[in-house]
N, C-alpha and C positions, 0 to 999 in steps of 0.2 A: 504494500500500500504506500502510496506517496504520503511525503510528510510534510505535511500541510495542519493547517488550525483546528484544532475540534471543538467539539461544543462545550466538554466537560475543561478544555484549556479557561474557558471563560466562567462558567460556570452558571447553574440552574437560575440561581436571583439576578446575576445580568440580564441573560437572555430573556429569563419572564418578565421582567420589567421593559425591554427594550423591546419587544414585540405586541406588550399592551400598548405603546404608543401607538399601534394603528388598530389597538383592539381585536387583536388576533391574541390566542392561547398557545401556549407550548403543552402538549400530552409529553411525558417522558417514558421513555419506554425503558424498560429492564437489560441490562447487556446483554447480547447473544438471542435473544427476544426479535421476531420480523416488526417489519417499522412498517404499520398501517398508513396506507396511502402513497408509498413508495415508490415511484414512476419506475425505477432503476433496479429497484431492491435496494437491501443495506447496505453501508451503512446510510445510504444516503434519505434525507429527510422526505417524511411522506405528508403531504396536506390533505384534510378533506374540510370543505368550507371553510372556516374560519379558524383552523386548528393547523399548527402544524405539531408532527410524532416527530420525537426527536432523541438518538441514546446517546450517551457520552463520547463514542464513537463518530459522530455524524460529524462531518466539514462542517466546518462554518461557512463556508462560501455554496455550501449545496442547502443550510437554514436560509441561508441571505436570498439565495435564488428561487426557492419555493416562497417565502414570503412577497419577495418582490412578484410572484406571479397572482398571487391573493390580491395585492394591493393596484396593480396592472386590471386586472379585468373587472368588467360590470357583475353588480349586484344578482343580475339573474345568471351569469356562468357560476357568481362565487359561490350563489345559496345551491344549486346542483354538482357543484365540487365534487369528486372525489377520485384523486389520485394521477388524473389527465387535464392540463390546466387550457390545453388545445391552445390557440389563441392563433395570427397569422407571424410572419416571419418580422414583420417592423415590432407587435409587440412584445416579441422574444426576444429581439436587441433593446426595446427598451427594457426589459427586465434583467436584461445583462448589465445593462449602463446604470438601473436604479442599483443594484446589487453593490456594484462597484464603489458610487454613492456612498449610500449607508454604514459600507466598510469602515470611513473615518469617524462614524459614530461609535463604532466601539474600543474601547481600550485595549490596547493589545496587540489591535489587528490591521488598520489603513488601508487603502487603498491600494498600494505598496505591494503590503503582503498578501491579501487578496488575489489580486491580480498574478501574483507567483504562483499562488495555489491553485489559481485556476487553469494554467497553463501546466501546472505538473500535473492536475488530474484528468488533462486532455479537453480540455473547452477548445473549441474548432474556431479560428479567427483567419478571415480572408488574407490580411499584411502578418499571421503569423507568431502574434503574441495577443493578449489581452491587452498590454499597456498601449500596442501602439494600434490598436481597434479603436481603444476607448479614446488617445489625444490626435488620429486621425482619420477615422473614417464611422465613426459616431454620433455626424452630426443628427443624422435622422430622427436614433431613439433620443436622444434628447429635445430633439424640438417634439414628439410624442409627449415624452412626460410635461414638458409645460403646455401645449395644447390639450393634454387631459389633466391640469389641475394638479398635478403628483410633485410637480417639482417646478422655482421661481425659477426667475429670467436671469437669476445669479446665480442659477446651480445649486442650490439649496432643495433636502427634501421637503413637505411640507406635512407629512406626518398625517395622511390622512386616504383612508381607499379610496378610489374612483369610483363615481359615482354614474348613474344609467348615461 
């Protein structure tokens, strides 16, 4: 396994705290225990609606991406949620870009390392890295996130789902 950031590196009261900001719940699942909602399997994070399943085990940048796909799509994909967050290909870079985001919200971990992780665990990028997806060829999901409300004109998240 690549070594990259886990969740239990941060720990349970981070994370639940940092994910009620958009009003989504962390479910913790038991180690060695399957991760309900898990597009991938384990370790990787599973959502259904408003939940993400998470073990000590799981990336942090596969919680960051399942959440950003919660906060990414409307109310009626969210409340039918479970396990396939569908959505078309612009708001899958925008959930890669919010993810990225978010990153310098938590202690620990930046956008920096993030973006390391995401590359050591195989994320696919047309120029070949995460970092230089996100400072050059990203303009798109970012103007997404600010035409849907998710993020200002400074780049800033704004902590809150998308709405119909």
């Amino acid at each position: 396994m690549a070594d990259v950031v886990r969740v239990a590196d941060l720990g349970s009261s981070v994370l639940d705290g940092f994910l009620a900001r958009y009003g989504v719940v962390a479910e913790w699942v038991t180690d060695g225990e399957p991760i309900r909602g898990s597009y991938w399997g384990a370790p990787e994070a599973g959502i259904v609606g408003r939940r993400i399943f998470l073990r000590g085990d799981t990336p942090v940048h596969s919680m960051l991406h399942e959440l950003c796909h919660v906060v990414c799509m409307d109310d009626a994909r969210r409340d039918a949620l479970d396990r396939d967050a569908g959505g078309d290909d612009l708001e899958e870079a925008a959930v890669c870009y919010l993810q990225v985001v978010l990153a310098d919200y938590l202690e620990d971990v930046g956008r920096e390392r993030l973006m390391h992780d995401m590359d050591a665990w195989g994320y696919s990028f047309r120029l070949g890295s995460a970092s230089r997806w996100f400072e050059e060829d990203a303009k798109d999901a970012r103007r997404w996130l600010e035409d849907h409300g998710l993020m200002s004109a400074c780049g800033k998240p704004v902590f809150r789902l998308r709405q119909a």
